[in-house]
N, C-alpha and C positions, 0 to 999 in steps of 0.2 A: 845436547842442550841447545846449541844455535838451530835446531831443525824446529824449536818452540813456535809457535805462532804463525809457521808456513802455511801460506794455501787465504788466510785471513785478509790481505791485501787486495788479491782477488775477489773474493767473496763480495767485499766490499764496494769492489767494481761492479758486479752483477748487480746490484740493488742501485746504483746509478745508471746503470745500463738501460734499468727496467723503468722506471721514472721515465729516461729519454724517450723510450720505445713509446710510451703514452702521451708522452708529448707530441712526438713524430706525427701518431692518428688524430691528435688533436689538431695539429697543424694541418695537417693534411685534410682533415674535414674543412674546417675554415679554407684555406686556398682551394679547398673544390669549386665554392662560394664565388669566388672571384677571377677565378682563371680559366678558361676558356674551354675547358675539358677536364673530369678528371682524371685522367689517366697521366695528363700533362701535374696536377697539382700534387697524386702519389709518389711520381719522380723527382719531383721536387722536395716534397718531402721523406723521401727515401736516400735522397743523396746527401741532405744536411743528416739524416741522421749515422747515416754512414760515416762523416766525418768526426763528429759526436761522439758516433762508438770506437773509432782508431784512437782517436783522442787518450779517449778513459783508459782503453788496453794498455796502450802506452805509456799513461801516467800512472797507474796505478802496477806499475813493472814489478817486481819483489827478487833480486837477486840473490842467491845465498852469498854472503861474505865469504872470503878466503884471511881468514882470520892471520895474522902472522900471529910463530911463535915464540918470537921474542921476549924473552923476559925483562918485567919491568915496564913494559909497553903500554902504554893507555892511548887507544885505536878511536880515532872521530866519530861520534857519535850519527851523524848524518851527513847525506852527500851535498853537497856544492862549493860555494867561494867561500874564503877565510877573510873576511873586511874588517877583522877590529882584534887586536889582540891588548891586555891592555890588566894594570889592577883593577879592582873592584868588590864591592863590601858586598859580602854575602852572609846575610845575619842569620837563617835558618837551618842552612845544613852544617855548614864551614864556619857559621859566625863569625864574621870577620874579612879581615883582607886576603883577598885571592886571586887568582890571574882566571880572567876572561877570556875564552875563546869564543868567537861567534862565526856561524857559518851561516848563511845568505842560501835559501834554497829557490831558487826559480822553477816556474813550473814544467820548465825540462828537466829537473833533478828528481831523481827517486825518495819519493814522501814516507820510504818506512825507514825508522831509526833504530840504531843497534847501541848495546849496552858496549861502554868505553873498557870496562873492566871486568874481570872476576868475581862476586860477592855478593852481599843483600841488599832488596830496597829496605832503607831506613828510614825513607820521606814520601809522601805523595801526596801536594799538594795541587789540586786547580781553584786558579785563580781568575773569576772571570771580568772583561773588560771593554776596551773598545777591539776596532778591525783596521787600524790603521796599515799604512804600507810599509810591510816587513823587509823593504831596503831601508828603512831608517834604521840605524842600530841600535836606538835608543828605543825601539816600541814596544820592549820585553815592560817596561816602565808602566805602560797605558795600556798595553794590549791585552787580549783574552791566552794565557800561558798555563801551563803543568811543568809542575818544579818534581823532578826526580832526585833524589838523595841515595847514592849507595854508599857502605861500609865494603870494602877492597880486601877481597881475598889474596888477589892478583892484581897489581903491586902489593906483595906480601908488606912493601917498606912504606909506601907512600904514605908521606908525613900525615898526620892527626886519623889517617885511615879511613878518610872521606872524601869524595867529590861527588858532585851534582850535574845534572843535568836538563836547562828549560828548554820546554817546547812552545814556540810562541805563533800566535796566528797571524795572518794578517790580512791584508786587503780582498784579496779574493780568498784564499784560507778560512774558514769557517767551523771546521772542526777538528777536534785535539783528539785523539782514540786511543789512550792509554793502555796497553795489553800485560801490565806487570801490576804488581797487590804488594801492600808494604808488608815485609817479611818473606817476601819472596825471593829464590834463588836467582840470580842469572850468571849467564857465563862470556865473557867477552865475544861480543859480534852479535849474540843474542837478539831477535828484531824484541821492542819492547813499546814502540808504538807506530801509530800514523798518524802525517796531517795531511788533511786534503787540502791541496793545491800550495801555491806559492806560501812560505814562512820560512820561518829560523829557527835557529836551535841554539844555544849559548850550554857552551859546557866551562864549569866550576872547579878550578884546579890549585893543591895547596902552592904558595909561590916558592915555594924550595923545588918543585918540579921543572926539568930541563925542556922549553918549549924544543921541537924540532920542525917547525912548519913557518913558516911568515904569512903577513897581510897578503892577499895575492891568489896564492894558493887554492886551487884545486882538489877536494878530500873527498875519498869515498870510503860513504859510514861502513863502521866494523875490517874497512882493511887499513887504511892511511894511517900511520903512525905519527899520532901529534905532540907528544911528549914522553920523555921518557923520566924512570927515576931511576 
């Protein structure tokens, strides 16, 4: 189940790749206009696009997790910093009070997200918003987000048998790519979406759950163990 969705990441690169590449000859037409030669204006524009394209490879990276198999373990749902841990009322999945995790992803962190858990989507909402800057921890609030809800196979015990999972955009972030359907299976580490470029991710967890991570902190999605029950 975690091999779901592989290859998609990529793909996705390829369709910005191609975009650039037309930009590139567009640019390149124009700076023939202006620059002294073209063969000097090609270069020029063959070397930003160069950068362009290292760029996108690299950010649009897709690792498999190495899922641990710990039981009881609910694994980070995305890779970067942990800057807010904290209650908070979540009235749609969890209804109610729940412990907040939030992770900061910068655009050196790998934008595809893995399922925390074992079990069904039982929520999928987008909510659309503003594009504010996804270092504020409060822009789940105002910003353009997808609220994920699963029902937990695995933690067989985890209180009320629910936690959630937003994906939020931000500043440079512009799109949410959801790759799971409510009713659908997933299996812990599972990729289940992408956001392009810099956002956050807040995962929703009942507060009887044992956090094992602090503020600070360093997570990468579907291996880092963030709580256990």
């Amino acid at each position: 189940m975690r091999m779901t969705h592989q290859g998609k990441a990529f793909r996705a690169s390829l369709r910005i790749l191609l975009i650039g590449a037309i930009l590139a000859i567009v640019l390149g037409i124009g700076l023939g206009v202006v620059l002294p030669s073209r063969p000097i204006a090609a270069a020029v524009a063959a070397g930003l696009f160069a950068i362009f394209a290292a760029f996108t490879v690299y950010f649009f990276r897709d690792p498999t997790a190495r899922v641990p198999s710990t039981t009881g373990a609910i694994v980070a749902p995305a890779h970067g910093l942990v800057d807010v841990i904290e209650e908070f009322d979540e009235p749609k999945v969890l209804h109610g009070r729940c412990r907040r995790i939030s992770i900061f992803l910068s655009v050196f962190d790998v934008h595809v997200q893995q399922s925390p858990v074992t079990g069904r989507v039982c929520f999928l909402e987008h909510t659309p918003g503003k594009y504010l800057n996804a270092m504020k921890s409060d822009c789940a609030i105002h910003n353009e987000n997808v609220l994920v809800g699963f029902e937990t196979k695995e933690p067989a015990n985890l209180p009320g048998g629910r936690m959630a999972v937003r994906l939020i955009a931000g500043l440079i972030a512009r799109r949410i790519i959801p790759w799971v359907t409510p009713g659908g299976e997933v299996s812990k580490g599972q990729r289940i979406a992408l956001i392009q470029f810099g956002s956050r991710a807040d995962i929703y967890l009942p507060l009887e759950v044992k956090v094992t991570i602090k503020t600070g902190d360093r997570v990468v999605g579907g291996e880092t163990i963030i709580a256990q029950v």
